[in-house]
C-alpha positions, 0 to 999 in steps of 0.5 A: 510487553503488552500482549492483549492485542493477541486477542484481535488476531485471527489467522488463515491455517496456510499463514500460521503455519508459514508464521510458525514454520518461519516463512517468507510471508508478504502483507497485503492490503485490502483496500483495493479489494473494497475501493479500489476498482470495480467488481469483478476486477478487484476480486480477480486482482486480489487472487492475481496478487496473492498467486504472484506471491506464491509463484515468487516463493512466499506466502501472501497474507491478505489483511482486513478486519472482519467481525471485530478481528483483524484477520490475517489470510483471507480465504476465497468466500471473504475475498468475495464478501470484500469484493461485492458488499457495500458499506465495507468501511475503509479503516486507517490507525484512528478507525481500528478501535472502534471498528474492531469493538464494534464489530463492524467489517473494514478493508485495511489502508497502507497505516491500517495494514502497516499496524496489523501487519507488525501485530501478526509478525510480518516484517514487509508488505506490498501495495500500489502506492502509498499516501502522503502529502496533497497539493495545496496542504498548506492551506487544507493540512491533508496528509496521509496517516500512511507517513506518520505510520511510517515514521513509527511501525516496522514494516518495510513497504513495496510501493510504485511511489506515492500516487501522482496526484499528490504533491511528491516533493513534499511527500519527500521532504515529510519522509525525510523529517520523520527519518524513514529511508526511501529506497529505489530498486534499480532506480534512483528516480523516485516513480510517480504511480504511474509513470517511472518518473517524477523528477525525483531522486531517492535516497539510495538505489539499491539492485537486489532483493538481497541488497534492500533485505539487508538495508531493512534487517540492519535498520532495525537491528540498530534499534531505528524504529519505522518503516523503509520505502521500497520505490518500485516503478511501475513496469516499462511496458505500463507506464504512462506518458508523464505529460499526458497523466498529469494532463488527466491529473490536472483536470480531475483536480480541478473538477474535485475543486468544483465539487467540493470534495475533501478529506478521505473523499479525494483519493477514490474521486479522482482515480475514479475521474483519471480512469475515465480521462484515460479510458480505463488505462490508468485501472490496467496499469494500477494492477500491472504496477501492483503485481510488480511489488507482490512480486518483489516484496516476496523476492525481498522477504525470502532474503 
């Protein structure tokens, strides 16, 4: 096996030794540190999440690319540079190379974290919700690098569903085609982000941590490359009524439309718009549904 890429990795001294002492361990995203919500609330999120992990009995590792490594564990001064600097870029599979040659600073989306995740050894993560295929893709091709990831990297993912301003049946189908199993813990309605409900169905629920621990191990050990989804819906208490999201949705979208905005640009802009339809509490409950996957992704990877 090809072991060049050990040069780009950099690691925190409380991950290397959970790595080298064989603890449970849960990848993080940094995205929603950079572009995900507004200073000081990302950088009091980042430590929320990573001390759910620690309470829950595993070690949060943080990813993000700094100064042409892939640095894995963050400590609290490159939490903070993630949290204020502008221009951070925001890195997907095609960015790694030319970020990490160039040197420059990146947060790490679902695929990036996915990818760097399995170089470090790290077998599940936790985010919000992952991409996939947006409205109107027929016409625009706008899919998520988050599925193919997916399809080919062995890191099983937390996740409150896929964000509700994408088209989730056919998200689903995707999934499906590229054989990465969709599980639903205690659920077998697939939640959309915000809300528990889609008017989907999963393909398994599962009840425990033990039981989708097992699911994960059993794939992989069958020689089934790719990763699984772990459909975690948001809290009760937090979740939105759906017809009032896709309300908030549908207008956000139509004013993406007016503006023009496309590709990369789509996802920031509306959560941005859904935040002001809701009056932020779409941004409360985007923090509530996280800290709820660090803490079964941790409760998964101790079993």
């Amino acid at each position: 096996m090809n072991t060049d890429f050990k040069k780009y990795l950099s690691f925190s001294e409380e991950v290397k030794d959970a790595l080298s002492e064989s603890k449970p361990i849960v990848a993080l995203e940094s995205t929603i540190i950079s572009h995900g919500m507004p200073y000081p609330q990302n950088y009091e999120t980042a430590y929320k999440i990573e001390n759910t992990v620690r309470e829950n009995g595993a070690v949060p590792a943080t990813i993000a690319l700094l100064n042409g490594k892939i640095k894995t564990g963050l400590n609290n001064n490159e939490i903070e540079f993630l949290s204020k600097e502008s221009g951070i870029l925001k890195a997907s599979r095609r960015d790694l190379p030319i970020i990490i040659s160039q040197k420059l600073n990146a947060a790490t989306t679902v695929s990036a974290t996915m990818i760097c995740a399995a170089l470090a050894g790290i077998k599940i993560f936790a985010t919000g919700g992952i991409g996939g295929v947006h409205r109107n893709a027929q016409n625009t091709f706008d899919i998520s690098a988050d599925l193919t990831e997916l399809a080919q990297t062995n890191v099983a993912v937390v996740s409150a569903g896929v964000k509700s301003i994408l088209d989730i049946g056919l998200t689903l189908e995707y999934l499906e085609t590229m054989g990465v199993p969709v599980i639903g813990y205690k659920t077998e309605e697939f939640p959309a982000f915000y809300t528990r409900e889609s008017g989907y169905k999963v393909n398994y629920k599962l009840n425990t941590p033990k039981e989708i621990a097992d699911a994960v191990k059993t794939k992989w050990e069958l020689g089934l490359n790719g990763g699984v989804i772990i459909a975690n819906p948001i809290p009760e208490e937090f979740s939105f009524d759906k017809i009032l999201i896709d309300k908030a949705i549908d207008e956000a979208l139509a004013k993406a439309d007016e503006k023009g905005i496309k590709g990369k640009d789509v996802t920031p802009f509306l959560l941005s718009e859904i935040k002001e339809i809701t009056k932020g509490k779409s941004l409360d409950a985007n923090i509530q549904l996280v800290l709820n996957n660090a803490k079964l992704a941790a409760l998964i990877s101790i079993e």
